[in-house]
Structure formats: C-alpha cells, structure tokens
MARZALO-967457 format. One record per residue (C-alpha): x, y, z; residue number from 1; residue in one letter. Coordinates in steps of 0.25 Angstrom, whole numbers, plus 2048, in hexadecimal, padded with zeros to 3 digits. Example, Ala and Ser with C-alpha at 12.3 -4.5 7.8 and 13.67 -1.06 7.14 Angstrom:
2
MIPA     x     y     z     i   aa
MIPA   831   7EE   81F     1    A
MIPA   837   7FC   81D     2    S
This chain:
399
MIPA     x     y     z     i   aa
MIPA   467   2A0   86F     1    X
MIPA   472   294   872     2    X
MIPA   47A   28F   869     3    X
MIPA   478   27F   867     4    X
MIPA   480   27C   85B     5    X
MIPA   48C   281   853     6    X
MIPA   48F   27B   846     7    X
MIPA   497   27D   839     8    X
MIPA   494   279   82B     9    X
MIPA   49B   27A   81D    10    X
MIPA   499   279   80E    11    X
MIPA   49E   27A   801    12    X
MIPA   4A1   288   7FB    13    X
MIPA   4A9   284   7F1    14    X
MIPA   4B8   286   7F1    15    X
MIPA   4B5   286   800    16    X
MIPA   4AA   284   80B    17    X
MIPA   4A1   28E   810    18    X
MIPA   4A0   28A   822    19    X
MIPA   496   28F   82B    20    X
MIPA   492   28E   83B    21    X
MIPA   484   28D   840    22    X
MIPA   481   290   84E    23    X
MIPA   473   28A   854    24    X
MIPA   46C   290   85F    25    X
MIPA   463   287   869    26    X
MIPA   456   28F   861    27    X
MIPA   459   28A   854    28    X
MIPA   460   297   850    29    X
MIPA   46D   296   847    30    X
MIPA   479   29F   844    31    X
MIPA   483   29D   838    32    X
MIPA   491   2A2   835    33    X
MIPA   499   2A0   828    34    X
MIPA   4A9   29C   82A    35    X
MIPA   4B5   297   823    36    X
MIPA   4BF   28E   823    37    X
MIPA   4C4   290   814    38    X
MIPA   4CA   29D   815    39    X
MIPA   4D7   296   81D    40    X
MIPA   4CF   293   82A    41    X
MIPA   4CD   284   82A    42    X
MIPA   4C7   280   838    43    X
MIPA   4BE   28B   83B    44    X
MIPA   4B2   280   83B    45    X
MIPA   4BA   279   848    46    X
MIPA   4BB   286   850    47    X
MIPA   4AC   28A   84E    48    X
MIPA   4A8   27A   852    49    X
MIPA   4B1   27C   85E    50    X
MIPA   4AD   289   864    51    X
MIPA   4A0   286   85E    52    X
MIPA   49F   27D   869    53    X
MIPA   4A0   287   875    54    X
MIPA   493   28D   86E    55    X
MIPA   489   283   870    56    X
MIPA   482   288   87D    57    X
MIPA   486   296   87C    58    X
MIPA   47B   2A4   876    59    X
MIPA   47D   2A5   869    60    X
MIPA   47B   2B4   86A    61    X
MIPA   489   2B5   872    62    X
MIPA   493   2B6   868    63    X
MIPA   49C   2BE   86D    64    X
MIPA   49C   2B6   879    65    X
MIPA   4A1   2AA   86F    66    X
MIPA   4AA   2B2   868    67    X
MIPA   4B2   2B6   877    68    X
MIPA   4B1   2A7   87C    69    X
MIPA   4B6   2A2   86F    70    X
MIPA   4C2   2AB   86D    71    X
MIPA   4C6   2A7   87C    72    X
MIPA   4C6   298   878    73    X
MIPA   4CF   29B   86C    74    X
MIPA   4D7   2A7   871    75    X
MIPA   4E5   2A1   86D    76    X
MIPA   4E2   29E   85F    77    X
MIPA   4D9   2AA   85A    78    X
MIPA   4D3   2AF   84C    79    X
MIPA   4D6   2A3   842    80    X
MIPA   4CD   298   841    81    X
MIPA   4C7   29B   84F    82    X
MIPA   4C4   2A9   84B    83    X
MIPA   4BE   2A4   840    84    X
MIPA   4B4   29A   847    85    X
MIPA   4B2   2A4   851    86    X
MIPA   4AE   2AD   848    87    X
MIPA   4A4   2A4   841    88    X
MIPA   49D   29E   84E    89    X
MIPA   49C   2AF   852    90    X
MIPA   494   2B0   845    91    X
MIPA   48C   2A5   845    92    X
MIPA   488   2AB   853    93    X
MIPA   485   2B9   850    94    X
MIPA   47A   2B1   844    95    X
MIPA   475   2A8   84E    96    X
MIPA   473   2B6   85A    97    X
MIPA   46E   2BF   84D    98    X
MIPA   464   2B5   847    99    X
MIPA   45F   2B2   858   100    X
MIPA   45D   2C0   858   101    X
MIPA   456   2C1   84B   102    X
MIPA   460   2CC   845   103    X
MIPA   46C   2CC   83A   104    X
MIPA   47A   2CC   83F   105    X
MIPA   47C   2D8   83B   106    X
MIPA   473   2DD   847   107    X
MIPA   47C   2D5   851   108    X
MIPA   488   2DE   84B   109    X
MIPA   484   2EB   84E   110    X
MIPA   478   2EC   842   111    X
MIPA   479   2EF   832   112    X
MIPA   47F   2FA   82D   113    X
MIPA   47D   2F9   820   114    X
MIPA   474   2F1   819   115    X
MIPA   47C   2EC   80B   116    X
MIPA   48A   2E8   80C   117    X
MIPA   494   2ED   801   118    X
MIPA   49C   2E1   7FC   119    X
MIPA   4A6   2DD   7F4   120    X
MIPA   4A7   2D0   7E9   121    X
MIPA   4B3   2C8   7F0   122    X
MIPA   4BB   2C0   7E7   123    X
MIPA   4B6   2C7   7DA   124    X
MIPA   4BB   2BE   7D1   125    X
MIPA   4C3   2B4   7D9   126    X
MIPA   4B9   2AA   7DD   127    X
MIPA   4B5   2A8   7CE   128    X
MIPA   4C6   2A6   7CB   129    X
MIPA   4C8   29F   7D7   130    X
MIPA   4BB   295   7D8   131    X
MIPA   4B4   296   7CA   132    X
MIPA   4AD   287   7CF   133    X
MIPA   4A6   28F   7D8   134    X
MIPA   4A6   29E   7D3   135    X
MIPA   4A2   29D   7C4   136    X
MIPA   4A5   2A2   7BB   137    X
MIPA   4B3   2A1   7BB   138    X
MIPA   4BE   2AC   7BB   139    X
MIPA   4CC   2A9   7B3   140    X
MIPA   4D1   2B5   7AD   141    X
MIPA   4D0   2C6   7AF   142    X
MIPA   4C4   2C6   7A6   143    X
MIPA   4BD   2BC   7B0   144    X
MIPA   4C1   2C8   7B9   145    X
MIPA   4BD   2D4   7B3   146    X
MIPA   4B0   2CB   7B1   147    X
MIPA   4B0   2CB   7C2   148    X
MIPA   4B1   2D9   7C4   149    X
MIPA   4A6   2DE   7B9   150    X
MIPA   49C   2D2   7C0   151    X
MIPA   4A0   2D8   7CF   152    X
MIPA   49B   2E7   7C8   153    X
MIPA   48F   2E2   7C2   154    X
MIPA   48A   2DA   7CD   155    X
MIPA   48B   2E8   7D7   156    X
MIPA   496   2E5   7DD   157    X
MIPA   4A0   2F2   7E0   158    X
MIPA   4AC   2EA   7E5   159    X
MIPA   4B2   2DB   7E3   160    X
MIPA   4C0   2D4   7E8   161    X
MIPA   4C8   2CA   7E2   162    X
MIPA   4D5   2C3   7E4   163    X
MIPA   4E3   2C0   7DE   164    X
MIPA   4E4   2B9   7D1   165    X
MIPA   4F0   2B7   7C7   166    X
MIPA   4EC   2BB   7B8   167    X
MIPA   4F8   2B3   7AF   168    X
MIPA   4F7   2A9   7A5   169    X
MIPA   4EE   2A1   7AB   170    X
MIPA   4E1   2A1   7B2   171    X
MIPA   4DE   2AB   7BE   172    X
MIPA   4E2   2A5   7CB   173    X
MIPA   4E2   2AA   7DA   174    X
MIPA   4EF   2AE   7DF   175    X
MIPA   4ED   2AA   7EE   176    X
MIPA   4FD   2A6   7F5   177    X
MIPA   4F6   2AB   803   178    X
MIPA   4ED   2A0   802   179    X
MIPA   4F6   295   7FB   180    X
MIPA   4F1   296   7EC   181    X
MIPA   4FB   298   7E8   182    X
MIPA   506   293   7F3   183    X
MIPA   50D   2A0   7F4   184    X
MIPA   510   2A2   802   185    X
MIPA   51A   2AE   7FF   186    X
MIPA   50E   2B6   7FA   187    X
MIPA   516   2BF   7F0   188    X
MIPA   511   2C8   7E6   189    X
MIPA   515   2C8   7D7   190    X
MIPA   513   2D2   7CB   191    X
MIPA   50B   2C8   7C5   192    X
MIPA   501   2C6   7D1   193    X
MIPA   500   2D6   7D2   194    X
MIPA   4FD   2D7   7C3   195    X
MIPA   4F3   2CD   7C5   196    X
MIPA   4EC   2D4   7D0   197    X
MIPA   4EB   2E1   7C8   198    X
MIPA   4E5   2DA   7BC   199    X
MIPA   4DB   2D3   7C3   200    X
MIPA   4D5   2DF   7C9   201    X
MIPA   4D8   2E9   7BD   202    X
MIPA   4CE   2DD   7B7   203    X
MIPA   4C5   2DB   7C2   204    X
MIPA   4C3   2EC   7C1   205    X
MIPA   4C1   2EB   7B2   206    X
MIPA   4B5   2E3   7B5   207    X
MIPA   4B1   2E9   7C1   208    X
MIPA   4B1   2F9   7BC   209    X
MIPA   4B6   303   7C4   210    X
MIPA   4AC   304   7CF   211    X
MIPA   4AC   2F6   7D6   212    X
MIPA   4B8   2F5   7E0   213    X
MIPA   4C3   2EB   7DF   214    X
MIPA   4C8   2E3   7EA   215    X
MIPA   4D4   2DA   7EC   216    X
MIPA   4D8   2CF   7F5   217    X
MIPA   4E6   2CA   7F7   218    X
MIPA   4E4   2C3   802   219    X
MIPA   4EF   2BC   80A   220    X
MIPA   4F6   2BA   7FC   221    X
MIPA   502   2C5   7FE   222    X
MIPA   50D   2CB   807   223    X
MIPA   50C   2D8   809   224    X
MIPA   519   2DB   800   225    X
MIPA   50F   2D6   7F5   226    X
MIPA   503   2DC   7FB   227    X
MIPA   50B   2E9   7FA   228    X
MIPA   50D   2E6   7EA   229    X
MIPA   4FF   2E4   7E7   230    X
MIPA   4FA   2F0   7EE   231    X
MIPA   503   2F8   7E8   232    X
MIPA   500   2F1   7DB   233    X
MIPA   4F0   2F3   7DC   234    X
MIPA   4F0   301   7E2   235    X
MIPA   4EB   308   7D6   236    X
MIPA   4DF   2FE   7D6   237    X
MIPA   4D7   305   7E0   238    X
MIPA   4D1   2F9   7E7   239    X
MIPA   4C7   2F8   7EF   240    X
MIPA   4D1   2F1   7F9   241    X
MIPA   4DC   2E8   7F9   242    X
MIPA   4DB   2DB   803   243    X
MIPA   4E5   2D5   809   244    X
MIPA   4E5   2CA   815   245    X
MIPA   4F1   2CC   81F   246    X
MIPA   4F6   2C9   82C   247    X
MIPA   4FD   2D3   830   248    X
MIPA   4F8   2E0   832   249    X
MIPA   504   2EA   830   250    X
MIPA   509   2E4   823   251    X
MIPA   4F9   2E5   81E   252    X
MIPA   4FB   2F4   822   253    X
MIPA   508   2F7   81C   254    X
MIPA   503   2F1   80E   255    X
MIPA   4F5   2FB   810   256    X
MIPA   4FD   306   812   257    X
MIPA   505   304   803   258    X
MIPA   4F5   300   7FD   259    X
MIPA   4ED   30B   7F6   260    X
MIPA   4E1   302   7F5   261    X
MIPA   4DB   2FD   804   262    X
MIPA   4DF   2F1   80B   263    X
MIPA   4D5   2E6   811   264    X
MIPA   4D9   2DB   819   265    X
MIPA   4D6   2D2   825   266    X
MIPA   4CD   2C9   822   267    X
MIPA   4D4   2BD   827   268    X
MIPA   4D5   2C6   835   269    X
MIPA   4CB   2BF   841   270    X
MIPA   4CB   2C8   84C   271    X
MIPA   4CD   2D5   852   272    X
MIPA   4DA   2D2   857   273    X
MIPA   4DF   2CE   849   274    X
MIPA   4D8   2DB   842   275    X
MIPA   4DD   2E4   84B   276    X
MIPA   4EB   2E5   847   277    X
MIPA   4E7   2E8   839   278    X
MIPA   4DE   2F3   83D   279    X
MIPA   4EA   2F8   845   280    X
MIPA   4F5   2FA   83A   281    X
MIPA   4E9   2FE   82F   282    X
MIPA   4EC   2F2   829   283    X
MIPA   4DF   2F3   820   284    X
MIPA   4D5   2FB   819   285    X
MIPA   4CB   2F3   81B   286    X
MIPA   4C9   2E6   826   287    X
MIPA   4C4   2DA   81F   288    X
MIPA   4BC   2D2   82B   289    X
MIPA   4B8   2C4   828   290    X
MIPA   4AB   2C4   831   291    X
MIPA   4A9   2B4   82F   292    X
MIPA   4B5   2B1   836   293    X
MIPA   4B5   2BC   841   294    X
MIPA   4A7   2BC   844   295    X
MIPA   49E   2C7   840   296    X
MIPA   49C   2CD   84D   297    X
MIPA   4AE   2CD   851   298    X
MIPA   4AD   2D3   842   299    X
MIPA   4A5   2E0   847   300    X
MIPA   4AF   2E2   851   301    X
MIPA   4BC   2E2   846   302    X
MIPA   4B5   2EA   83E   303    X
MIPA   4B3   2F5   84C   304    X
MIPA   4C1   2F2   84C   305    X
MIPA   4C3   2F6   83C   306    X
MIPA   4BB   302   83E   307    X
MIPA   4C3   307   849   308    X
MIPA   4CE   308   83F   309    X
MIPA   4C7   30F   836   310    X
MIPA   4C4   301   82D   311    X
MIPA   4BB   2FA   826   312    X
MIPA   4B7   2EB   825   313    X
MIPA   4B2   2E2   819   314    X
MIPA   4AD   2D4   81D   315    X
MIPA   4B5   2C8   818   316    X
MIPA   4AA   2C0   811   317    X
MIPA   4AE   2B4   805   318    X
MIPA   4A6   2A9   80C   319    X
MIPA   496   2A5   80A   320    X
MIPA   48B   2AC   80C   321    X
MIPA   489   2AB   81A   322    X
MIPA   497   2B3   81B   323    X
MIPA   491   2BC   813   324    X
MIPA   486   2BF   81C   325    X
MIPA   48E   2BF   827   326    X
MIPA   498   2C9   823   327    X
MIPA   48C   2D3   81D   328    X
MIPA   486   2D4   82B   329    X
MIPA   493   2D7   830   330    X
MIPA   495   2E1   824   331    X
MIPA   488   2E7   826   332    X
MIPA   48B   2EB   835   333    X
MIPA   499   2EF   835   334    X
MIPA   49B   2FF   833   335    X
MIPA   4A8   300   82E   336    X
MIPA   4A7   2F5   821   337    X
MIPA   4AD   2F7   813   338    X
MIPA   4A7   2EB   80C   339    X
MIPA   4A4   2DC   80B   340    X
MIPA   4AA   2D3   804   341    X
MIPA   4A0   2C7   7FD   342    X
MIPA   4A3   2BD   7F3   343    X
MIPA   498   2BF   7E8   344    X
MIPA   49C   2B2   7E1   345    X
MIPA   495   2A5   7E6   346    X
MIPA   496   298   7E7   347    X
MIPA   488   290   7E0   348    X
MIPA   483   28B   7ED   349    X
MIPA   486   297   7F7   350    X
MIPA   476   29C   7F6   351    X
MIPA   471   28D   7FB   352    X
MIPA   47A   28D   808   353    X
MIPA   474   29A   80E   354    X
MIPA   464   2A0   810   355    X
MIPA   469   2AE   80C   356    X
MIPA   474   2B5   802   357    X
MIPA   47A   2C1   803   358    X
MIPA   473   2CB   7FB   359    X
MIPA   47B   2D4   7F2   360    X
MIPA   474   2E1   7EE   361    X
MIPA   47E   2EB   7E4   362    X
MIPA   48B   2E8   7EA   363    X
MIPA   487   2E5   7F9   364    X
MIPA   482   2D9   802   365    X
MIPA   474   2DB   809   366    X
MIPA   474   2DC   817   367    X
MIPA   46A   2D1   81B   368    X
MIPA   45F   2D3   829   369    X
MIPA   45C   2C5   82B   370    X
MIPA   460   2BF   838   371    X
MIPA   46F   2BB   83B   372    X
MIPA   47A   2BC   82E   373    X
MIPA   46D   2BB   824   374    X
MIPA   470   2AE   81E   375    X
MIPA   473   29F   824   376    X
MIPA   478   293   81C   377    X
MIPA   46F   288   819   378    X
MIPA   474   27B   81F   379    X
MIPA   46E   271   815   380    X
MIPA   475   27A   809   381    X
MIPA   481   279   812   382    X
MIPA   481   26B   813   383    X
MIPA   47E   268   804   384    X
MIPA   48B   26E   802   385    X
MIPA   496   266   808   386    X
MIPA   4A1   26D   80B   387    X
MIPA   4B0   26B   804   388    X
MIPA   4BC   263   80C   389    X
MIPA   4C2   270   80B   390    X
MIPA   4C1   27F   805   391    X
MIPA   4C8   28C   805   392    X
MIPA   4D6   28E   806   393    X
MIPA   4DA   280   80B   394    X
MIPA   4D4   27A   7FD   395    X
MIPA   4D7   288   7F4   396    X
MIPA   4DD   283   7E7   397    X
MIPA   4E1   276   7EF   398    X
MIPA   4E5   26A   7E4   399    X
C-alpha cells in the first residue's frame, strides 16, 4: 500500500484544459484526482509535483497524515495554489485508499445518504453564447434563450443557472469586469446592465415554465453598492438563489440582509479558517464548497462546520467528469446538502477520456457503487488530446 509514483497529466477541453494526478501504489493500484489551473490558479501542477515528492514511500491509506505534513511545509503561504494542490493529491488519495479496500469513496466519508443527487444545469445558456465552437448550437439572442430554458424543462431538469449578458444592438456578449472581459476594474453597475439581467431571466423563465428554478451568478463582477441594486432590482424574481463571490464576509452579510431571494457564495473559499468567518456573520444561504480544490474528505468537515450554523452546502462542480464523480460522493454522503451543480452541455470528446459518465436520471445524478470515485480517465485518450499552451481565464477572449 505505498505510494511509488505521483504524476500529473493534461488535455485539451476546449477553451481550456481538463488536469488530473494519479497516485500509484507498489501493487499496481492507482488513484486519480481532477484539478485546475484555469479558474485563476496557474501553478497548482508545481505544488502537487513538489509535495508530491514527500509521498513516495509513504501509505497511501494516510491522508490525513499527508494533509497535517503538508500544511506544516506551507504554513506561511496557505489556501491558494498550495490549497489547491493539496487538495488534489488528498483526493487522489482517498481513490487510491477506497479502491485498496474495494469500496466507493463515499464509504470512506461516512457512507451514502442518499442514493440520487438533485442537480442543477450550470451555465444554462452561457456555454452555448460563450463557446458556440465547442457547445453547438450557438446561442445569440433571447430567443436562443427561451430556447435554453424550454430544453433544461424537457430534458427533466427542475433548476438551471446562467450568467450576465448584455442584450443591445448587437450580439449577446458576457459582461465579466471581475474577471477582465471587459477591463472594468471599477465594477459598477448601470440601468442598462440591470435591464439586461431582468430580460434575460424573464426569457430563460418563458422557456423554462414556472416550475423549473432560476439561478443567477454574478460572480466577482460587482461591488456590493451594485450588488445592492441588482438585488433590489430582481427581488420579485423569486430565484432559486442569487450567487455572488466575495471576500469579505460582513459586507456579503450586509447585502443578504437587503436580498428577498437567498444568497450563495464561497466557492472560491479553501479551508475552514477562511469559511468560518462567513459562517460567523451569516454571510450566506447556502456555502458553495469547491471539493476538487479542498479535498473531499476537508470538505465534510466545512460542511460539519455549515451545519452547525444551521447551513447547507452545494458542490462547486464546472470541470470534467472525474470532478463530477468526485463531488457526487461527496454530495451523496454530506447530510446538510441543497444541490449540485453540473454542466449538462459537453464537450465532443469528454466520453473518450473517461471509463464512466455520470448518469442523469429525471433531474439527478446516480450515485455509483464501484470502487474509488466510480470513473478514472483513460491515459491514451489523454494523451491523443494535447493540451492548449494556455486556457481559462489567462487566454479568455485574449486577441
């Protein structure tokens, strides 16, 4: 049950890569993890290599033995990058120690408590306006919309998110200052952007009927003098929930307390110490937890932390299928869970990269019994898709 090799691979996935880890064992018996450097985290594939390196030798079933040393080796610069690499080796361990053991990971976390996993379609329309290339058929104006929602309803589907766009003259386009497209570093808010935003989701509810929730993420795209608009603005919408990305707990809290539809966020958090001051001003409805870059089993422990403060958790989840996986078992095991999020529109080569897909059945992902997280990718798939110089956010929209 010692670990003889760590290594990292990547592959196209379109407008960005899709990474992975694999642990090896001396007997042959290998665990995987799916990461990322495209959501603004170049470098993670260094620190898993590095502290990779003080795995060789050791059990693989002693992740939590790993995840102590490892936070002693980077103690002055936590969460960031090295959370994220942590996080990944951690889950590529917990696969390796469940499939050793010949059980699913969600037995390592405590067992399944439910057996199907509500979800949610995630960027319901946006990948199809964003990247038409990859996600066909293209999406350019509200009726492509209205077509969304009416597909998200027919397909079983009882809630779906989607993203800013401005509706003008022209073509829809994202509206994303937070993350540079456009560069709008002041973040401020406009009648014209609030109008766009109500139209979009009065069209995405058209086609969607009245019985499949709405979702809508803002992001890091506004301050919370415009988050306070646009809440005020959609609060006869009755959303599902409105998500918004902030680093600072209190003035998070202050723009829930003036919102009538519920407020998610953290999902860029790594950590208990940085979740904890959210939980302590009731900052949030609902405590997104990105298990791919926390780690799956320090994720059951902010979600212990969520329900003591009377939350609930939903998985951050836009990756590849091993993420999906990887986040179901967590999903599957954690009692205080609201949802999961999952991206129903693929890329054309996602099936040849992994043995197994999630499967969908009316509106939920099935919780899989095999061995470890259920699914692995397949090396040579991996390696017939070389992966891009660059992806993400540091080659979003780049000329």
């Amino acid at each position: 049950m010692h670990i003889r090799e760590i290594k990292t691979f990547c592959c196209d996935a379109g407008w960005r890569n899709y990474r992975f880890v694999k642990i090896t064992t001396e007997d042959g018996v290998a665990g995987w993890s799916e990461f990322d450097e495209g959501f603004g985290s170049p470098g993670v594939t260094s620190v898993i290599e590095q502290l990779g390196r003080r795995l060789v030798g050791q059990d693989v079933r002693h992740h939590e033995r790993f995840f102590a040393e490892a936070s002693c080796l980077t103690r002055p610069a936590p969460g960031g990058v090295v959370g994220e690499g942590i996080g990944a080796i951690e889950n590529a361990l917990l696969d390796a120690k469940a499939k050793t053991l010949g059980i699913p990971c969600h037995e390592l976390l405590g067992g399944k408590i439910r057996d199907r996993v509500k979800v949610y379609w995630s960027h319901a329309p946006t990948w199809r306006i964003n990247h038409p290339s990859f996600f066909p058929p293209a999406i350019t104006d509200l009726a492509g919309v209205q077509a969304v929602g009416a597909e998200v309803r027919e397909r079983g589907f009882s809630a779906c998110k989607t993203n800013l766009f401005l509706h003008d003259d022209g073509p829809l386009r994202a509206w994303r200052p937070g993350f540079a497209v456009p560069f709008y570093p002041e973040l401020n808010v406009d009648p014209a952007l609030i109008r766009s935003i109500r139209t979009h989701l009065e069209a995405l509810r058209a086609g969607a009927g009245p019985d499949v929730e709405l979702l809508i993420d803002l992001n890091f795209n506004a301050k919370p003098e415009g988050l306070l608009r646009i809440v005020r603005a959609l609060e006869d919408l009755d959303l599902f929930w409105i998500e918004i990305d902030s680093f600072n707990p209190k003035a998070l809290a202050y723009v829930r307390s003036h919102s009538r539809n519920p407020i998610a966020s953290c999902e860029t958090l790594i950590g208990l110490r940085q979740f904890l001051p959210f939980f302590q001003e009731q900052a949030m409805d609902v405590a997104i937890v990105d298990v791919p870059w926390n780690g799956a089993w320090q994720s059951m422990k902010i979600a212990a932390l969520a329900e003591a403060h009377d939350v609930n958790v939903a998985p951050h989840n836009f990756y590849g299928h091993l993420s999906t996986m990887m986040n179901l078992h967590f999903a599957a095991a954690v009692p205080n869970l609201r949802i999961m999020e999952v991206d129903v529109d693929r890329l054309a080569w996602d099936r040849e990269l992994f043995s197994h897909e999630p499967e969908f059945e009316a509106g939920h992902l099935v919780v899989p019994d095999r061995p470890g997280w259920g699914t692995e990718p397949i090396e040579e798939a991996i390696l017939a898709h070389p992966p891009k110089v660059s992806g993400g956010l540091l080659q979003y929209k780049r000329s």
